[in-house]
C-alpha positions as CSV (number, residue, x, y, z in Angstrom):
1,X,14.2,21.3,-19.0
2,X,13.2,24.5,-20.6
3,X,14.5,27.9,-19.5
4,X,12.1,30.3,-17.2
5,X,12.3,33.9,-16.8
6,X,13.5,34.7,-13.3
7,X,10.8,36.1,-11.6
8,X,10.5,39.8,-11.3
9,X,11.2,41.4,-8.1
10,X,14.2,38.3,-7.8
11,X,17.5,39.2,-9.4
12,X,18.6,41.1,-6.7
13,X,17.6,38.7,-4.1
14,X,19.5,35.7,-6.5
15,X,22.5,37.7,-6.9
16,X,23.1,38.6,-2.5
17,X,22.3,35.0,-1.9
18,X,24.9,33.8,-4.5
19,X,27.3,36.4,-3.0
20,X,26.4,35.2,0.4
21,X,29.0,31.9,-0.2
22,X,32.1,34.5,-0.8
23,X,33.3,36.8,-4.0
24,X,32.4,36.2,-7.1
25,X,32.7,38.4,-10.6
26,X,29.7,38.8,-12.8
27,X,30.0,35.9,-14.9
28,X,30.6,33.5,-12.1
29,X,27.6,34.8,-10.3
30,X,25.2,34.0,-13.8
31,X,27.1,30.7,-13.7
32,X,26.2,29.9,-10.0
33,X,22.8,31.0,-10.4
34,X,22.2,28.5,-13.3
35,X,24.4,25.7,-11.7
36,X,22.2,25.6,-8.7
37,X,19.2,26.2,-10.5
38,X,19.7,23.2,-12.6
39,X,20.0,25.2,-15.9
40,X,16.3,26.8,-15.0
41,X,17.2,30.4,-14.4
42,X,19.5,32.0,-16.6
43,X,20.7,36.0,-15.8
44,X,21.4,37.4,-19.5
45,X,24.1,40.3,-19.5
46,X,21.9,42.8,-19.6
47,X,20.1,42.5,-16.6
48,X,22.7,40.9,-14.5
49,X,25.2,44.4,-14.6
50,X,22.9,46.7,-14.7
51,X,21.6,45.3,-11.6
52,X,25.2,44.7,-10.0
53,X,25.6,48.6,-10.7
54,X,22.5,49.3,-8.6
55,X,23.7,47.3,-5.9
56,X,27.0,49.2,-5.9
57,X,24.9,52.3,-5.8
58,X,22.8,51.4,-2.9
59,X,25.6,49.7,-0.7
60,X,24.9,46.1,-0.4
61,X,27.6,45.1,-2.7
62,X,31.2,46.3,-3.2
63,X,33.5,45.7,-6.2
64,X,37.1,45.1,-6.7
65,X,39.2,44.6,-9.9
66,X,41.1,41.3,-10.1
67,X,42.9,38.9,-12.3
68,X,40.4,35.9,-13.0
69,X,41.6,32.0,-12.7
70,X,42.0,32.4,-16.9
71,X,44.2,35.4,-16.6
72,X,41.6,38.1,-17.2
73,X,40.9,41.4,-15.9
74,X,37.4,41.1,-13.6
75,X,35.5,42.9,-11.1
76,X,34.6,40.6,-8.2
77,X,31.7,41.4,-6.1
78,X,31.5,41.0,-2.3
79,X,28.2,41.0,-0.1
80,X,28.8,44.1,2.6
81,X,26.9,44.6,5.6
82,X,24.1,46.3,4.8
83,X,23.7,43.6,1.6
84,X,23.4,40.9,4.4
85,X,20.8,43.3,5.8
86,X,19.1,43.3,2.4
87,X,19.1,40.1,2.1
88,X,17.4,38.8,5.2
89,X,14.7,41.4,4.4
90,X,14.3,40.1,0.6
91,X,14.4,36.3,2.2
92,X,11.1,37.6,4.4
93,X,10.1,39.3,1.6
94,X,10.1,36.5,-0.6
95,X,8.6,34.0,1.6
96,X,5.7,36.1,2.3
97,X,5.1,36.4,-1.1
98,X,5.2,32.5,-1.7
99,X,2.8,32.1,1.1
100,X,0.5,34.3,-0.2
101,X,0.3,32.9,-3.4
102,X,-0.2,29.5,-2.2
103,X,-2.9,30.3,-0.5
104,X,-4.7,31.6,-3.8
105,X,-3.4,28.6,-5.6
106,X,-3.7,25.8,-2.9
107,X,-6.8,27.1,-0.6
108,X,-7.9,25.1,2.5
């Protein structure tokens, strides 16, 4: 199956549900996002830090430096209370937005 672009508006929402199963560093969290995805979705570098940054920023993430399982310096991300705040209101956020447009695309 072909690659899709992840929708915008999503990476962030992606990233605190993958996060949501317990710590993971940056390249895990791409992996996990494809894996479950069944190879749809796939978060390229350059949006996947710059957005882990953001996170940082704005609290719903935290970051810790670690040895990965192949002996390598990482940072692993954790989901922190406000990110499970975030991401109930992103899951709400989402679904309205899936609704919506299935009523445009699926009308009565």
């Amino acid at each position: 199956m072909a690659r899709t672009e992840i929708p915008p508006g999503t990476l962030h929402l992606l990233i605190l549900k993958t996060l949501q199963s317990g710590p993971q560093h940056g390249y895990g969290i791409a992996q996990r996002i494809a894996q479950l995805s069944s190879e749809v979705l796939q978060v390229e570098e350059g949006s996947l830090y710059p957005a882990l940054q953001r996170m940082l920023l704005k609290g719903w993430i935290a970051g810790e430096w670690r040895v990965s399982k192949n002996n390598r310096r990482a940072r692993y991300y954790r989901l922190t209370t406000a990110g499970k705040k975030q991401l109930s209101l992103e899951l709400e956020e989402f679904e309205r937005t899936v609704t919506a447009i299935r009523q445009v695309i699926e009308p009565a």
